[in-house]
N, C-alpha and C positions, 0 to 999 in steps of 0.2 A: 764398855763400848766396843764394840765389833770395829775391824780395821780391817783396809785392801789395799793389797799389797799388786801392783802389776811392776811387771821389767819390760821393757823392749829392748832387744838382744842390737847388737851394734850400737850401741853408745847410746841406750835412753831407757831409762828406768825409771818407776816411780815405785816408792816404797812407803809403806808408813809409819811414823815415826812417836815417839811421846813428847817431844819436847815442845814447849810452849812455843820458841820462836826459831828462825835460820839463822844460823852464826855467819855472818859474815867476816871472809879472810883474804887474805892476800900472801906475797911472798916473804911478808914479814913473821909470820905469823901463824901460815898453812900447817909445817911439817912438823913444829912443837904441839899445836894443839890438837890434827888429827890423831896424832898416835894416842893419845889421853881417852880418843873413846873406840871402844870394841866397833861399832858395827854405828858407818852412817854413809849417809849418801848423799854427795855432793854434786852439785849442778855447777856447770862449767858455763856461765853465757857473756855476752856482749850487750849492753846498754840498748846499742841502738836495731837489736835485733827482733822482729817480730814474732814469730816463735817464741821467747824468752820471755817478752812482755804480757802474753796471752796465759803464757805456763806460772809466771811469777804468783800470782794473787792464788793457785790453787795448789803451788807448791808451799805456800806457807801456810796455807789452811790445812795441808796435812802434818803441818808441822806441828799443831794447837790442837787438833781432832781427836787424834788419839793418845793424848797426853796420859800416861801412868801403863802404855803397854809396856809386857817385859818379854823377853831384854830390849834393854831398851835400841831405840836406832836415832841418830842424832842428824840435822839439816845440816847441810850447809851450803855456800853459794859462794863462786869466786869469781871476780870479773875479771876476765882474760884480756880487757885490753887499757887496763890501768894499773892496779896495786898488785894484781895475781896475775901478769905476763907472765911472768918465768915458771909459775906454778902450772899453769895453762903449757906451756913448751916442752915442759918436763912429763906430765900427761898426758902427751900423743894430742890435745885438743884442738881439732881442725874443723869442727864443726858447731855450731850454736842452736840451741843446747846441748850441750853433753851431757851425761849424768852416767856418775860411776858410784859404785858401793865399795866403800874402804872398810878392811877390817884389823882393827890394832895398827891403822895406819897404812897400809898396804892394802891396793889394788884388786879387791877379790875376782879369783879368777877358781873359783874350786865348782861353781855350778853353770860355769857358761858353755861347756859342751854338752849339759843335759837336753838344751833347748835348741828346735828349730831357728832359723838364723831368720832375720828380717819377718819376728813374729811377737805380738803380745802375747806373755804368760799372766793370768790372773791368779792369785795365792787367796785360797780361802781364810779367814781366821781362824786360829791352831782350835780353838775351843769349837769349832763347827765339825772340823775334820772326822770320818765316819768310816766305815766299812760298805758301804753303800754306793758312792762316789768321791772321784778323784778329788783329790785336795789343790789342785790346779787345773786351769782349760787354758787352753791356746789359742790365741786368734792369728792365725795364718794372712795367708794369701788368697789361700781359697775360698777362708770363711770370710773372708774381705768382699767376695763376690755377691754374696748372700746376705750379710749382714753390716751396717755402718756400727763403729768399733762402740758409739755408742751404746746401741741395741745388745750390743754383743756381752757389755758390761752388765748393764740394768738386768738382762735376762738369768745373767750366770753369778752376778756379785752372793746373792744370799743360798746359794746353793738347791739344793732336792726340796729342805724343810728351813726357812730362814724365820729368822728369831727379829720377827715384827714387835718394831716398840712405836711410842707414842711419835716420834718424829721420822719414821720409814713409814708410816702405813701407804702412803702414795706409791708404795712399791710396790704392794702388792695389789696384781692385778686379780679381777674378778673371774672365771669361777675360781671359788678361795677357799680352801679350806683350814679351818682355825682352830688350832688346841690350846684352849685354854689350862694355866695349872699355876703354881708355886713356878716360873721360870724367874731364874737367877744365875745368871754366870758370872758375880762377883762372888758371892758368900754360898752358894754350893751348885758349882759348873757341873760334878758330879751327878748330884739329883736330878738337876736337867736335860743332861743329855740320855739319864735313864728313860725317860719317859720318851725324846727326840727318837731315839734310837729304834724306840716300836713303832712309832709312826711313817719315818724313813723308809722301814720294813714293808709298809703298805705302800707311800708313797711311789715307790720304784716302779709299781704297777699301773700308779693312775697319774703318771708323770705329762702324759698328754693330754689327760682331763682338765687338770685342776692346779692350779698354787695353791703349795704348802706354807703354814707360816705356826710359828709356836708367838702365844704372849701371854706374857704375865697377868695370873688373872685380876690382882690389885689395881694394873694401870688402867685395863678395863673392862670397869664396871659397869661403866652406863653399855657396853654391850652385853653383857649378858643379863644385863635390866631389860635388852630389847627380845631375850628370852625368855622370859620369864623366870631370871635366877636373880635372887638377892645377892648371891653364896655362893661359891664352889662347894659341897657338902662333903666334898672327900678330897684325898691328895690327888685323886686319879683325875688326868686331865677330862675334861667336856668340851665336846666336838659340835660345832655348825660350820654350815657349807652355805655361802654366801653365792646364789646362783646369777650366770651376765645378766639374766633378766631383772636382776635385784631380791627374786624371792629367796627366803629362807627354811634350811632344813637343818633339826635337830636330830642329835643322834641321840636317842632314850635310852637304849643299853648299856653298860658302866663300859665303862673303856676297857678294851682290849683287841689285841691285833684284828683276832679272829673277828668280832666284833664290828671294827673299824672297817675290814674290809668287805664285808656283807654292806654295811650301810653303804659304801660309796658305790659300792655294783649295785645297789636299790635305786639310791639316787640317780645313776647314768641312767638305767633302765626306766626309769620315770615311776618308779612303782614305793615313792616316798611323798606324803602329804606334804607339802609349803608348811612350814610352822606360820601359825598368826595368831599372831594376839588379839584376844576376842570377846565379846563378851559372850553367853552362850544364846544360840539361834532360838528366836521363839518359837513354845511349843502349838503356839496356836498364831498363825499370821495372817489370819483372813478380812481381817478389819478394812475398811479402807485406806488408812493410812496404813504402811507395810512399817515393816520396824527391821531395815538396815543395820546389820552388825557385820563386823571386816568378815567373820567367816560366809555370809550367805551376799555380799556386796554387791559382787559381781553377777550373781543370779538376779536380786533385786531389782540393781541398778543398772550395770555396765552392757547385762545382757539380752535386759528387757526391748519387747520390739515397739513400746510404745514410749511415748516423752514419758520424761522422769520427773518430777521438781522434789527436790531433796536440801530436807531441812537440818544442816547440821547444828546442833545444839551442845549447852552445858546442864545437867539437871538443874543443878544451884543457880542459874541465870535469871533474874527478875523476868527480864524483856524475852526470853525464854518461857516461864511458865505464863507469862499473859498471850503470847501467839496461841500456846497450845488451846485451846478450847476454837479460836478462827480457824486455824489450819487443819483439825479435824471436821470443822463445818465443811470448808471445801473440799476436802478430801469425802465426805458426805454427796456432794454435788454434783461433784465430779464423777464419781462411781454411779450414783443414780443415772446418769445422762448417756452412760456409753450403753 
């Protein structure tokens, strides 16, 4: 599972962690058990504060989220104005909430001059990280102007090419573009990002066009049903481009960068068929009754300048096959009379 990691520089950070739940400590308790783990972040708050309240339910959902990252980073939470006063005094905490990252017990203080002051840093997951783009973004002050920290998150959490699984796909917005393959960053991160890595490569260019995203092509299948693929046929990922309009475009040549990026300059250029699933157009349509299939639909149906009345059917339908022989009468009657 992918994890995000932001800090906010002056006393608030959000990290994320493996551990199922937040330990909660006090002065009894705090300075034996933080030394016992390497690297965790602790939130400093007050009961009756709203900030803390609003933070609590999402700082312990990342406490359960990314359960089994390594190394690992551990929660924890001390209330400053009961059991953890003195812990709270002893930590400079004068504000609610605080949140600091200890490491082997001690105050991490080794990255806090890297970053701009009074700014979010977003940390990508190490497994994303590329040659391509930075493995962190900033949200300033100035990007505070233009952007609510929101926006700022959702746009930049999954990076250039993000690794779309079954419960993100609302992330990814449309136009989309989707490489299907063998993706796995439990049992071989490697294989994956070999493939990530050339698409990234195209990416960088049509960053203003399009969202990138890689998935697994096992989880799905019912999309590439809606291409017409049973199968992946090889390990090489297969690309469609999910357009705002909702149409669909298939890339037919085997993957490769070169490849890759010819098809998406066709596609911007308009100079690439909508893929549709169809039956094939009749070679003879001149009957009265016309015989609509998704490829001629639009000409038939959508664009014709006269009324339409359009029978959708199943072949196998009882109540089906007895219309037909009335519905070509009138389509008979119809045609005589114009």
């Amino acid at each position: 599972m992918n994890s995000l990691c932001l800090v906010l520089v002056l006393g608030f950070a959000l990290v994320s962690c493996d551990e199922s739940s937040v330990l909660d400590l006090g002065d009894s308790d705090f300075e034996a058990v933080i030394n016992q783990h390497e690297t965790a972040l602790v939130m400093f708050y007050a009961p009756w504060c709203g900030h803390c309240k609003k933070l609590k339910p999402e700082y312990e959902k990342a406490a359960t989220d990314v359960k089994g990252a390594d190394p690992p980073i551990s929660f924890v939470k001390v209330d400053c104005t009961e059991a953890g006063k003195e812990t709270c005094n002893k930590h400079g905490v004068s504000g609610y909430p605080t949140l600091k990252i200890f490491r082997n017990g001690q105050v991490s203080k080794a990255k806090k001059t890297e970053f701009p002051r009074d700014a979010v840093v977003l940390f990508r997951p190490k497994q994303l990280h590329n040659k391509f783009e930075d493995s962190s973004v900033t949200y300033t002050a100035e990007t505070a102007n233009v952007l609510k920290l929101e926006t700022f998150i959702k746009e930049n959490y999954h990076g250039l090419v993000g690794h779309r699984q079954r419960e993100n796909t609302q992330d990814f917005k449309q136009p989309l573009v989707i490489a299907y393959y063998a993706v796995d960053y439990v049992k071989n991160a490697k294989g994956t990002n070999y493939w990530r890595n050339r698409i990234l490569k195209v990416a960088k260019g049509f960053a203003d066009k399009f969202t990138f995203a890689i998935s697994a092509k096992d989880d799905f299948q019912h999309e590439l049903n809606e291409f017409g693929f049973d199968y992946v046929p090889s390990d090489k990922p297969l690309v469609f481009v999910r357009a705002e309009d909702g149409k669909k475009y298939a890339m037919k040549d085997e993957f490769s960068v070169e490849n890759l990026e010819s098809f998406l300059t066709k596609v911007v250029a308009g100079e690439v068929d909508p893929y549709i699933k169809s039956e094939p157009v009749p070679e003879d349509n001149s009957g009265p009754v016309k015989v609509a299939v998704a490829k001629n639909f639009d000409e038939v149906v959508t664009n014709n300048e006269k009324d339409v009345l359009v029978e959708f059917y199943a072949p196998w339908c009882g109540h089906c096959k007895k219309l037909t022989p009335v519905y070509e009468e009138v389509g008979e009657k119809v045609s005589s009379s114009n």
